[in-house]
NUMI-305580 format. One record per residue (C-alpha): residue in one letter; x, y, z. Coordinates in steps of 0.25 Angstrom, whole numbers, plus 5000, padded with zeros to 4 digits. Layout:
! NUMI-305580
A,X,Y,Z
...
! end
This chain:
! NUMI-305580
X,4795,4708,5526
X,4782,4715,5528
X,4770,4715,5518
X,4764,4727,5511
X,4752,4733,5514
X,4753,4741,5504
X,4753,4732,5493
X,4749,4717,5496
X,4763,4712,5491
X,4765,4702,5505
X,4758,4690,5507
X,4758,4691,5523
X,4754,4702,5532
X,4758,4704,5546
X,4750,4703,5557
X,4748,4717,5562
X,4742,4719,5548
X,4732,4709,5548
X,4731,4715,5561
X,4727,4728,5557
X,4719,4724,5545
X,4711,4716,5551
X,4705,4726,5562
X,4703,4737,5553
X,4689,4739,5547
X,4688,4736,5530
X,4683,4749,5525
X,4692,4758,5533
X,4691,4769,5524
X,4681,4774,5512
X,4686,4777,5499
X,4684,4793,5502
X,4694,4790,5514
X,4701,4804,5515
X,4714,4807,5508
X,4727,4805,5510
X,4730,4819,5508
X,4722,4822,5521
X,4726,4813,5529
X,4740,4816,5539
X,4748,4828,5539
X,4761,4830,5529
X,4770,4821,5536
X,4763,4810,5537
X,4771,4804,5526
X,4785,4807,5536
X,4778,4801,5548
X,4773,4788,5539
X,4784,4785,5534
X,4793,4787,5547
X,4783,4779,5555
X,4784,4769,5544
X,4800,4767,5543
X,4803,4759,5555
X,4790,4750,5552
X,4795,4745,5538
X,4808,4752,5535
X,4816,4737,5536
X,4803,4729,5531
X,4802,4724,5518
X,4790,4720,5511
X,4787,4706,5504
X,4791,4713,5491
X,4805,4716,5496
X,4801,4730,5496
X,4805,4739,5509
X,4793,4742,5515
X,4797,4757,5519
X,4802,4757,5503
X,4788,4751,5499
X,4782,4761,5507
X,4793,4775,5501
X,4789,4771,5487
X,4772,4768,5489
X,4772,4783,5495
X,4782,4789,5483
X,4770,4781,5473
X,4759,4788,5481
X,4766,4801,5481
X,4767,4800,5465
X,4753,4799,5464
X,4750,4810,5472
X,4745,4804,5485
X,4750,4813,5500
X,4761,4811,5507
X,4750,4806,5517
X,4745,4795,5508
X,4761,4790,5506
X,4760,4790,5521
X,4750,4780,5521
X,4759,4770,5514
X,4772,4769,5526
X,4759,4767,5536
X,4752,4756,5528
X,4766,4748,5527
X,4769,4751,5539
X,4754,4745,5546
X,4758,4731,5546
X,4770,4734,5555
X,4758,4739,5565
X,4753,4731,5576
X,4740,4741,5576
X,4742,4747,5562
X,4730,4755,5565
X,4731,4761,5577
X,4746,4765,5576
X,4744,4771,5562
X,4732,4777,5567
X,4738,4784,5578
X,4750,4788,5570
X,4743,4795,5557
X,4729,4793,5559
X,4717,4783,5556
X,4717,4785,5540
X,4732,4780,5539
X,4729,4767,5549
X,4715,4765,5541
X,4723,4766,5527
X,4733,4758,5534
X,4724,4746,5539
X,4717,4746,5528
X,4728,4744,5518
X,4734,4732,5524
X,4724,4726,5525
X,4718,4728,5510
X,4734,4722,5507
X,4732,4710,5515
X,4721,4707,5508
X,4725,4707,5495
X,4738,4700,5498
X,4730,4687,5502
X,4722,4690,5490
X,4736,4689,5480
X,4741,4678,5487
X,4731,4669,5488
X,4731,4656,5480
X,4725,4661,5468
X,4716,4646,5468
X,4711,4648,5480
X,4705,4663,5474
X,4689,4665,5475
X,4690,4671,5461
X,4696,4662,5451
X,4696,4674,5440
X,4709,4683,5444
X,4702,4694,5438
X,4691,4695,5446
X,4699,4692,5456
X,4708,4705,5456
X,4695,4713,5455
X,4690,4708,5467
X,4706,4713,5472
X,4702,4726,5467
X,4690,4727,5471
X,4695,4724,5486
X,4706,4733,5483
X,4696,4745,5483
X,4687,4739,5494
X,4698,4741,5502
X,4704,4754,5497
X,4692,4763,5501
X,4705,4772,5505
X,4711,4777,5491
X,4723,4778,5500
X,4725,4763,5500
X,4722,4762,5486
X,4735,4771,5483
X,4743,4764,5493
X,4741,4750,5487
X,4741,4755,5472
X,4755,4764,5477
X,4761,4750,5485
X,4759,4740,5475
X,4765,4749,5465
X,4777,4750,5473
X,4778,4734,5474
X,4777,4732,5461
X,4789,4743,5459
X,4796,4734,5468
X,4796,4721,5462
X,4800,4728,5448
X,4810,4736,5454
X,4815,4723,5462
X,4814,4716,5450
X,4805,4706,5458
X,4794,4698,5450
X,4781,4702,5457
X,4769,4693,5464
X,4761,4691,5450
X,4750,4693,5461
X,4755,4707,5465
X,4756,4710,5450
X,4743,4704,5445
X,4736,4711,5456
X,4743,4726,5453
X,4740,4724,5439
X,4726,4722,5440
X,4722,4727,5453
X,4731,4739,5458
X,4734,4747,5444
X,4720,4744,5439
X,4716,4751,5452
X,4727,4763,5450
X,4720,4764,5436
X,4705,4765,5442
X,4712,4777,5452
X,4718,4784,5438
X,4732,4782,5447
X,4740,4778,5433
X,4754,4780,5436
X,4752,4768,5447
X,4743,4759,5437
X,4753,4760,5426
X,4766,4756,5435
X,4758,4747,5442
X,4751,4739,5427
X,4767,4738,5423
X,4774,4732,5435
X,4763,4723,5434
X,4762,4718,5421
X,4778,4718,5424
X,4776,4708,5433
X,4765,4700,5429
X,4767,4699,5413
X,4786,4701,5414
X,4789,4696,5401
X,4777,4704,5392
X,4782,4716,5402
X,4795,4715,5397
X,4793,4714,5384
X,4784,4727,5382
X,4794,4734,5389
X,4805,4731,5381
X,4796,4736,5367
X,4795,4748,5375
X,4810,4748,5376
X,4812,4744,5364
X,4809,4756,5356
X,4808,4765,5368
X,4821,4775,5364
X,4814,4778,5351
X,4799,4780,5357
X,4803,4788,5368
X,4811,4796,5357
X,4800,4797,5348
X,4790,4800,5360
X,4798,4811,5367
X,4799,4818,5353
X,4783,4818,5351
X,4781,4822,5366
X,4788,4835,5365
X,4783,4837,5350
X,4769,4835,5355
X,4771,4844,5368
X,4777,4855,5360
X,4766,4857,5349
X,4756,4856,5358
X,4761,4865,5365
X,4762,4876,5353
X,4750,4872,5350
X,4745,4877,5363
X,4742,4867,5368
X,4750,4865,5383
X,4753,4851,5386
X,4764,4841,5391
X,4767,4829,5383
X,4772,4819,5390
X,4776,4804,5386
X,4768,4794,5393
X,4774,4780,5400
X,4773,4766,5393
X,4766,4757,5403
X,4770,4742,5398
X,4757,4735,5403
X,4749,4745,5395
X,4756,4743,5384
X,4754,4729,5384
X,4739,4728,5388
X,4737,4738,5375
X,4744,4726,5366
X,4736,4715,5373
X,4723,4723,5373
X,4724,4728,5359
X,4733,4718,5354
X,4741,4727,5349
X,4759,4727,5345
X,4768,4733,5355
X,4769,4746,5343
X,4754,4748,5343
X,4753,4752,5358
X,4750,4765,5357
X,4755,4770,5371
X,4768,4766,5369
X,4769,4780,5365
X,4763,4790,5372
X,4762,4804,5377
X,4754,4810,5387
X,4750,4826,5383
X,4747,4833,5396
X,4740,4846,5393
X,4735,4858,5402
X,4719,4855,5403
X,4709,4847,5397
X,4708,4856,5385
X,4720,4856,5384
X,4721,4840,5382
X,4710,4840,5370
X,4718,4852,5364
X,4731,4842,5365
X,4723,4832,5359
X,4719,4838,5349
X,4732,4843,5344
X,4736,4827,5346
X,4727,4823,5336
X,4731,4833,5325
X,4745,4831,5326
X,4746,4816,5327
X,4734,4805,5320
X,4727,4800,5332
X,4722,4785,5330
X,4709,4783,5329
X,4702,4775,5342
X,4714,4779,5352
X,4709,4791,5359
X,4702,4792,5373
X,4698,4804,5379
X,4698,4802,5393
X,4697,4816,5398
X,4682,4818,5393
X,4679,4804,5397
X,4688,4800,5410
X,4690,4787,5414
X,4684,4779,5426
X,4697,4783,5433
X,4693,4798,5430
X,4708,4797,5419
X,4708,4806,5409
X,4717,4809,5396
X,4715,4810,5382
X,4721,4798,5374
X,4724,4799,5361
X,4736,4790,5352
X,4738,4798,5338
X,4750,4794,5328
X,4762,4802,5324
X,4767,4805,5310
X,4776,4791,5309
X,4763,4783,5315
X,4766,4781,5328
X,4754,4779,5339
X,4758,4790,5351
X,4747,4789,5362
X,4744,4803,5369
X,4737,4806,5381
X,4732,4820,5383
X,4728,4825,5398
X,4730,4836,5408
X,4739,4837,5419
X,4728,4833,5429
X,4724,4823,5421
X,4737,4816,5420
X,4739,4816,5435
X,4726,4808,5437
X,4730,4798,5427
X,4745,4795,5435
X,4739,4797,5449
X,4723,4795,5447
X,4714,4797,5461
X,4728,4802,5467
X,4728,4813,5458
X,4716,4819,5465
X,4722,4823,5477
X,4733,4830,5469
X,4719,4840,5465
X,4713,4841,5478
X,4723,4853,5480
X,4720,4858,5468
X,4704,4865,5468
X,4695,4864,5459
X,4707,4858,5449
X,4699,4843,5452
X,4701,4833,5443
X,4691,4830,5431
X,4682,4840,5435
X,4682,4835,5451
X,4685,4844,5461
X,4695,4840,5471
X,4696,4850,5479
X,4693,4843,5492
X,4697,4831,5500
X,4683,4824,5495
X,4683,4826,5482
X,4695,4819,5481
X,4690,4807,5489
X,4679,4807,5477
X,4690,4808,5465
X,4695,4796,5472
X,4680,4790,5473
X,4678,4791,5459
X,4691,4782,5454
X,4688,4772,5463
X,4672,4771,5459
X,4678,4771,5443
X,4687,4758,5449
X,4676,4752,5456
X,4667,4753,5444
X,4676,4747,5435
X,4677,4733,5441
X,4669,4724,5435
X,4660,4715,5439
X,4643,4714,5445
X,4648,4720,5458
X,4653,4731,5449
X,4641,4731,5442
X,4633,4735,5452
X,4641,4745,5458
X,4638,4753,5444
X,4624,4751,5444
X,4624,4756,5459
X,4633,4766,5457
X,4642,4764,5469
X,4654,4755,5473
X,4659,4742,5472
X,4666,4743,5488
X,4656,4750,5497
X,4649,4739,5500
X,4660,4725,5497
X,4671,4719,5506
X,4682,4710,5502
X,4686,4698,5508
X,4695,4685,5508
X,4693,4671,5507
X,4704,4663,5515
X,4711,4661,5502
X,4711,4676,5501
X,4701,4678,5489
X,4693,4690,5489
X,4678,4690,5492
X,4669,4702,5489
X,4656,4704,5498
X,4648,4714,5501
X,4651,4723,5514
X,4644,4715,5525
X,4649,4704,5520
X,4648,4692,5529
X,4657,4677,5529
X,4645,4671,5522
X,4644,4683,5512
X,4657,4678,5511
X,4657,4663,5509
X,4644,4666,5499
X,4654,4672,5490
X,4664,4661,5490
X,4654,4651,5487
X,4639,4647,5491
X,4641,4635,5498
X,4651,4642,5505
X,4642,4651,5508
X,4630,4639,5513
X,4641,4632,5523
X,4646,4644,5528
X,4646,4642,5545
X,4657,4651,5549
X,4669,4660,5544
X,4682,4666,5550
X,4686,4680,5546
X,4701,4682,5546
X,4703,4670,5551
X,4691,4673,5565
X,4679,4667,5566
X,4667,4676,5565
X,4651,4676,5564
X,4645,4675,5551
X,4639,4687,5550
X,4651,4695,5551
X,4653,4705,5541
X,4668,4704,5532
X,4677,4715,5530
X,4685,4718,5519
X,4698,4709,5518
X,4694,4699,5528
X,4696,4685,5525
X,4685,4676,5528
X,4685,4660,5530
X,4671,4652,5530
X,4667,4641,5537
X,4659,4631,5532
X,4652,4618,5535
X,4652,4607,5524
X,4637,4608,5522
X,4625,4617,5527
X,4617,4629,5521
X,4616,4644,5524
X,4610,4649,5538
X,4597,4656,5536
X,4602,4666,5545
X,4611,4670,5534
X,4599,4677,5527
X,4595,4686,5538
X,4602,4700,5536
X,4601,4703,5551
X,4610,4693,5554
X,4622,4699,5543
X,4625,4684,5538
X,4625,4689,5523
X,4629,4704,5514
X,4628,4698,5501
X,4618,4697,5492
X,4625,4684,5486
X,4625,4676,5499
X,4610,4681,5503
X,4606,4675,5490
X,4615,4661,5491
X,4609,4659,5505
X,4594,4661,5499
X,4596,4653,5489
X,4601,4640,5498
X,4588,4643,5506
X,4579,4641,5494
X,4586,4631,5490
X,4584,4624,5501
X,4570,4628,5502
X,4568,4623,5487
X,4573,4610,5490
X,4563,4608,5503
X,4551,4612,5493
X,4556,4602,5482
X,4557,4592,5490
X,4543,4595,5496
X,4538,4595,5481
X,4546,4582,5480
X,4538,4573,5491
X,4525,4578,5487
X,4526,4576,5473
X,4531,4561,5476
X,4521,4558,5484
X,4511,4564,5474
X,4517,4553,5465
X,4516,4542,5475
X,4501,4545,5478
X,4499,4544,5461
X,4506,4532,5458
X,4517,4539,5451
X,4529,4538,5457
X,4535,4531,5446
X,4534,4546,5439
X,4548,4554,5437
X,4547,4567,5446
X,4553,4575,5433
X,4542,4570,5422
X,4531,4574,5433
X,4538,4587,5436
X,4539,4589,5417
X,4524,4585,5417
X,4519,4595,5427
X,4531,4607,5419
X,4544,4607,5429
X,4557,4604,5423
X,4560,4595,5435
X,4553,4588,5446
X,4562,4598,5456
X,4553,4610,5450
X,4540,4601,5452
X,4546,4599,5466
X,4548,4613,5469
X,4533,4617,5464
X,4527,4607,5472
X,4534,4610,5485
X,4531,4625,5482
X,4515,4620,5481
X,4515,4627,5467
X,4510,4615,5461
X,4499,4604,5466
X,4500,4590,5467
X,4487,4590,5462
X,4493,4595,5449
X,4503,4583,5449
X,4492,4572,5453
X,4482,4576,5440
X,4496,4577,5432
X,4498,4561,5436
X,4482,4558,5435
X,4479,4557,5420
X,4465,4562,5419
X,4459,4548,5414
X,4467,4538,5419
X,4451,4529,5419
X,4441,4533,5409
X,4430,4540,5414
X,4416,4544,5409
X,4421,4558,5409
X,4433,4556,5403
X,4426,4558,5391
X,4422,4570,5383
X,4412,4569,5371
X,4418,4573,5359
X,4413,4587,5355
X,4404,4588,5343
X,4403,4600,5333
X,4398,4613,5340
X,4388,4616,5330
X,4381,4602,5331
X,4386,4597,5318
X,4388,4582,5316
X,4403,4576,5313
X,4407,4572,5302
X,4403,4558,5304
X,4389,4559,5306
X,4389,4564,5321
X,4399,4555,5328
X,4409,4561,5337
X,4422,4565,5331
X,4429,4551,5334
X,4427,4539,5325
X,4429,4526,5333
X,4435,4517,5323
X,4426,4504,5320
X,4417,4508,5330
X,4403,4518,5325
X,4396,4528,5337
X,4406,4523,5348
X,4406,4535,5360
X,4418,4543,5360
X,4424,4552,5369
X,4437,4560,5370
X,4445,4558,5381
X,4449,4569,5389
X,4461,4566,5393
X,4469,4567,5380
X,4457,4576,5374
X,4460,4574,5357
X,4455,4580,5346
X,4456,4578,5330
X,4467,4575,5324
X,4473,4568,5337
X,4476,4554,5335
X,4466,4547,5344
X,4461,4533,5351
X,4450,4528,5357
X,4447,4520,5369
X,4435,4513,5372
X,4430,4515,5387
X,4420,4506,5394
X,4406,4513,5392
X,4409,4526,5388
X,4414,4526,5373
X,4427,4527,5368
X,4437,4538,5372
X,4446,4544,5361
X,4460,4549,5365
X,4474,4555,5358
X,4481,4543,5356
X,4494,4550,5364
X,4484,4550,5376
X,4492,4546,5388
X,4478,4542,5393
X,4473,4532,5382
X,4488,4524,5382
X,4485,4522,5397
X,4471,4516,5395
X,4474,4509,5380
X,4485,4501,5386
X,4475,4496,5397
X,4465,4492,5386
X,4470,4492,5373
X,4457,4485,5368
X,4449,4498,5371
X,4458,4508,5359
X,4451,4508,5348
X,4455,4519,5336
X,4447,4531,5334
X,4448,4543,5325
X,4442,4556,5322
X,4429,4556,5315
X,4436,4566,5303
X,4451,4570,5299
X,4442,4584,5299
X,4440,4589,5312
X,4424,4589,5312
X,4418,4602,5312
X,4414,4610,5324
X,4421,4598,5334
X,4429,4604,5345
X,4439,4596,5354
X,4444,4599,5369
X,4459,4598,5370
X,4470,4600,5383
X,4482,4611,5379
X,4491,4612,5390
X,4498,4623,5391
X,4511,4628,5401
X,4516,4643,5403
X,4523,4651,5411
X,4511,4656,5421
X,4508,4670,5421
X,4495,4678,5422
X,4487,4680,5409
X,4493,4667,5404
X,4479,4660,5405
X,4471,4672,5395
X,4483,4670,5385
X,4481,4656,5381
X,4468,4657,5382
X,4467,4669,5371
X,4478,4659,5362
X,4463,4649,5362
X,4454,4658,5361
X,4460,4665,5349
X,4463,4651,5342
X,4448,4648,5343
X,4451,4637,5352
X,4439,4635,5364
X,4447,4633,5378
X,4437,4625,5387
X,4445,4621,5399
X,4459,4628,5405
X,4467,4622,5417
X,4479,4630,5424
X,4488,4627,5433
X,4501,4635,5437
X,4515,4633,5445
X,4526,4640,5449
X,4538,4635,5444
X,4552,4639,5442
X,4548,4646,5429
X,4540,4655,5437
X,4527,4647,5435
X,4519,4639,5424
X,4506,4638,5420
X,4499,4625,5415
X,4485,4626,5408
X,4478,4616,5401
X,4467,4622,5392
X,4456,4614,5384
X,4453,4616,5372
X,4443,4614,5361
X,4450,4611,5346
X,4444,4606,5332
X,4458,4601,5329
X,4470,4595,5339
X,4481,4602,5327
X,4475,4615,5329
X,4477,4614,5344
X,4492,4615,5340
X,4492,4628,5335
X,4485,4635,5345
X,4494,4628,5355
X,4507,4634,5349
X,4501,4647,5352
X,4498,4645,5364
X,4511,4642,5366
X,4517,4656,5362
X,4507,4664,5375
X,4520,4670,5383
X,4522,4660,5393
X,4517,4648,5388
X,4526,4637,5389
X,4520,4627,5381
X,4506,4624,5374
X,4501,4609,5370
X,4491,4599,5370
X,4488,4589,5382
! end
């Protein structure tokens, strides 16, 4: 038995297929591709099917289907939906191709180029899918099947430029689904799910609804028997006394619109079974609430015509509120249009109508088909579209298939919107070995290719073989190829790769994986180069006994990585870290000292002149404040006595004074301030440290927060790095305050200058 290449119902191929597939180029045609109706003179039809007959008259196809018999009842489906007797030629020359040693050149010869390009291109958009279906669904690149079957329909069109091959394979796969149900076979549930979701999707998108309604209940007869079986015998069930009942309003309602002048047929409309089912599941609705279980269909002479019939509709029945669409003053995507309406009889029965003209009506069975029907007919175009000629019937056909691109969802979808152009120009689709689907862009390359499957696929990538050859790199894919990488089990990208004159890469995905390695690779050089300087740094210091990550918190990195990174990048001094790690008194010094400040105005203290600390037990003992920790009233304080030069005071929390009171203990005496009262006019320096996000102006800001608090700045230091935060600002400002606690205050304002990251005292 012989496959298909009509539908991909087979899962082998013959040789001179693969043969002829494989040598012909992936875009053989665009989708403007001429007509059929153009193409061979009247008895090509004759001539295709007489060439044909010895070629497959005896063969059979997978199915069990006669393959001459397959090929009778695809061109009598073509023929219902208006296509030529040329176009029904085409379908006894495809089937006939893989019995071809050279497909191409014989049908070429034979009845021309078109027919050998419609040919080729086909069979080979069949093979394709048939590995797709029948791979092992584990061994899929895309685990969710719906996404999945939009990738097959998105291939389906990238390879359908042809409108002819669209109608062969929507025509042949309806007729294999007639087979099995007229055979009584139980159908591949991969053949089902696909026609279900794929091909009558894309029927609906071409408006061709006699093919998409067949095709949804074959389907769903196969894939879902039992609920199938079951809504078709509640159809039966009470079918005498409906179709009774709905005869007797048909001709009611045809005769008095008819005296109400209104001239119209009223027909009864078919009950499609998986309509009727995705209404109860959707809405959740009974069997006896589906509205379309009864239904007519009003066909009326024009336009006005139909809003006339409407009207009388809605005053001789009730319509129900929310149940009417008017699709001819707003079509849909697929340029469909009718008015729909579901009004109630007298006993309270639900009747769905639909109200459209004759043209209309022939666009909803036969969709983009219908078109050429009206290319003989003048101006008489469709929906105000004139397809008087050859071209603008190529651009009817343009518009459905934009409406079915447009519709797919998805980022790639996305951007074709906000570009305004198509999802295919510029993407080709290929196969892993386990016969996934792979969508790249047009230039594609085998390392385009294993970027998509998986980055480090991407990075070991050494070699790849296309349909099973060995080629370069840098060739470029085509559609329906499949492709096999090679790999080696370590290694990075090349950086050859990034060099467009040498055609390694198309996408945009793989460009930005291959950079990325690269500066990952780069970053990891500058850490390590931050790494050894700042160890060494430690070493020189005595320090190595210091965690990499407290130093990196003190200096304001999350992580000693980030410290690292800065340092390697010479964004940050060593010099910063040594005075970091060298406290500014580790010995006392005489100018280490400051005297403390006495009132502006010249006025005494409170104490008869002495400073504004009281050493305890001793009287008119020097005192100095140490810098280092910089206090001021109503800090807790404590004094040490140095050698010769008095005694200095500190907060007790200074880092400093633990370090030289645990050398000496016997040098700690207790002090206090002179007065619970700060004394008038005495003024103290203090340390506020202050971290941001560095920007310009940042400096002026803080500055105004002092100046408006009447606090006197007398010193500021600043430093800044870039970081991963985009850069920060460190500044230490010196201050003179009367009061420590009213430091607080003007430090929480500080802290709400944009930027500011936090505000507090050294």
């Amino acid at each position: 038995m012989k496959s298909n290449p009509l539908g991909p119902e087979s899962s082998t191929s013959s040789s001179s297929t693969l043969r002829a597939t494989s040598g012909a180029p992936s875009s053989q045609a665009s989708i403007v591709t001429a007509t059929a109706g153009s193409l061979e003179p009247a008895d090509t039809l004759a001539r295709a099917r007489a060439f044909a007959e010895p070629l497959i008259g005896s063969e059979n196809l997978d199915t069990g289907e006669n393959t001459l018999a397959h090929a009778d009842a695809v061109a009598a489906i073509l023929k219902t939906i208006g296509r030529t007797d040329a176009m029904q030629a085409a379908t006894y020359l495809v089937l006939s191709c893989p019995h071809l040693t050279k497909p191409q050149e014989v049908i070429g010869k034979a009845f021309g180029a078109n027919y050998a390009a419609l040919a080729i291109e086909t069979n080979k958009l069949v093979t394709v899918q048939r590995q797709t279906r029948t791979a092992d669904a584990k061994a899929q690149l895309l685990e969710d099947p719906s996404a999945q079957l939009e990738t097959v329909r998105k291939m389906l069109l990238a390879f359908s430029r042809d409108l002819r091959v669209v109608m062969l394979r929507l025509a042949s796969r309806l007729q294999t689904l007639r087979y099995y149900a007229a055979t009584k076979q139980a159908a591949p549930q991969a053949l089902a799910r696909e026609s279900l979701h794929v091909f009558a999707p894309l029927a609906n998108r071409l408006g061709i609804w006699q093919i998409k309604w067949e095709m949804e209940d074959l389907s769903f007869r196969f894939l879902e028997p039992e609920t199938y079986k079951k809504t078709a015998q509640l159809l039966d069930e009470k079918r005498v006394g409906r179709e009774h009942f709905m005869e007797t309003l048909r001709a009611q309602l045809e005769r008095e619109l008819n005296q109400n002048g209104i001239a119209a047929l009223v027909q009864g409309r078919p009950k499609h079974i998986y309509s009727i089912v995705k209404k109860m599941r959707g809405k959740s609705l009974d069997f006896d609430q589906v509205f379309d279980i009864r239904a007519l269909r009003v066909i009326a002479a024009d336009v006005k015509g139909c809003y006339a019939a409407l009207g009388f509709v809605h005053s001789r029945f009730t319509p129900i509120d929310g149940e009417f669409d008017d699709y001819i003053a707003k079509p849909k995507s697929n340029g469909y249009q009718s008015l729909h309406t579901v009004v109630r009889d007298e006993a309270g029965r639900a009747v769905e109508i639909q109200i459209r003209t004759q043209a209309m009506h022939d666009h909803a069975e036969h969709g983009v088909a219908a078109h050429w029907a009206y290319k003989e007919a003048g101006v008489k175009g469709y929906n105000g579209v004139s397809a008087n000629t050859e071209y603008d019937a190529k651009i009817v056909v343009l518009r459905q298939l934009l409406a079915w691109e447009r519709d797919l969802s998805g980022p790639a979808a996305q951007r074709a919107r906000d570009a305004n152009q198509g999802l295919f120009e510029d993407r080709i689709y290929v196969l892993t070995p386990e016969a996934a689907i792979v969508e790249l862009p047009q230039g594609a390359t085998a390392v385009d290719f294993a970027y998509s499957v998986h980055t480090s696929l991407g990075h070991r990538c050494r070699g790849a073989r296309i349909d099973g050859v060995m080629v370069p790199l840098n060739t470029a894919l085509q559609n329906g190829q499949t492709v096999e990488v090679i790999t080696v089990k370590d290694g990075g990208p090349s950086r050859d790769w990034l060099n467009p004159e040498l055609g390694f890469l198309a996408s945009h995905r793989a460009k930005s994986k291959v950079r990325a390695w690269f500066n990952v690779l780069e970053m990891a050089q500058t850490v390590a180069r931050g790494r050894e300087a700042v160890e060494k740094l430690l070493q020189r210091e005595g320090k190595t006994a210091m965690k990499l990550d407290d130093l990196a918190s003190q200096l304001g990195f999350k992580a000693a990585e980030d410290l690292f990174e800065v340092v390697g990048k010479d964004e940050l001094s060593l010099r910063t870290i040594e005075n970091m790690l060298r406290p500014p008194e580790p010995v006392l010094a005489p100018d280490d000292y400051v005297l403390a400040k006495k009132p502006r105005s010249g006025s005494s203290s409170a104490k008869g002149g002495k400073g504004a600390v009281l050493v305890v037990g001793i009287d008119s003992l020097l005192t100095q404040l140490a810098k280092c920790c910089k206090p001021a009233p109503p800090d807790e304080i404590l004094g040490f006595v140095t050698k010769g030069k008095g005694v200095s005071i500190h907060r007790s929390d200074c880092s400093n004074f633990r370090n030289m009171a645990s050398g000496s203990p016997d040098r700690v005496i207790d002090v206090a301030w002179n007065s619970p009262e700060t004394p008038d006019g005495a003024f103290y320096p203090v340390d506020v440290a202050v971290e941001a996000a560095d920007r310009q102006g940042l400096l002026r800001d803080i500055s105004e927060v002092f100046a408006k608090e009447k606090m006197n700045v007398i010193g500021v230091q600043t430093q800044s790095v870039k970081d991963n935060r985009g850069g920060t600002a460190w500044m230490t400002f010196t201050v003179e305050v009367a009061q420590s606690g009213r430091l607080k205050q003007v430090l929480g304002v500080v802290a709400e200058v944009p930027g500011v990251r936090s505000a507090r005292r050294r």
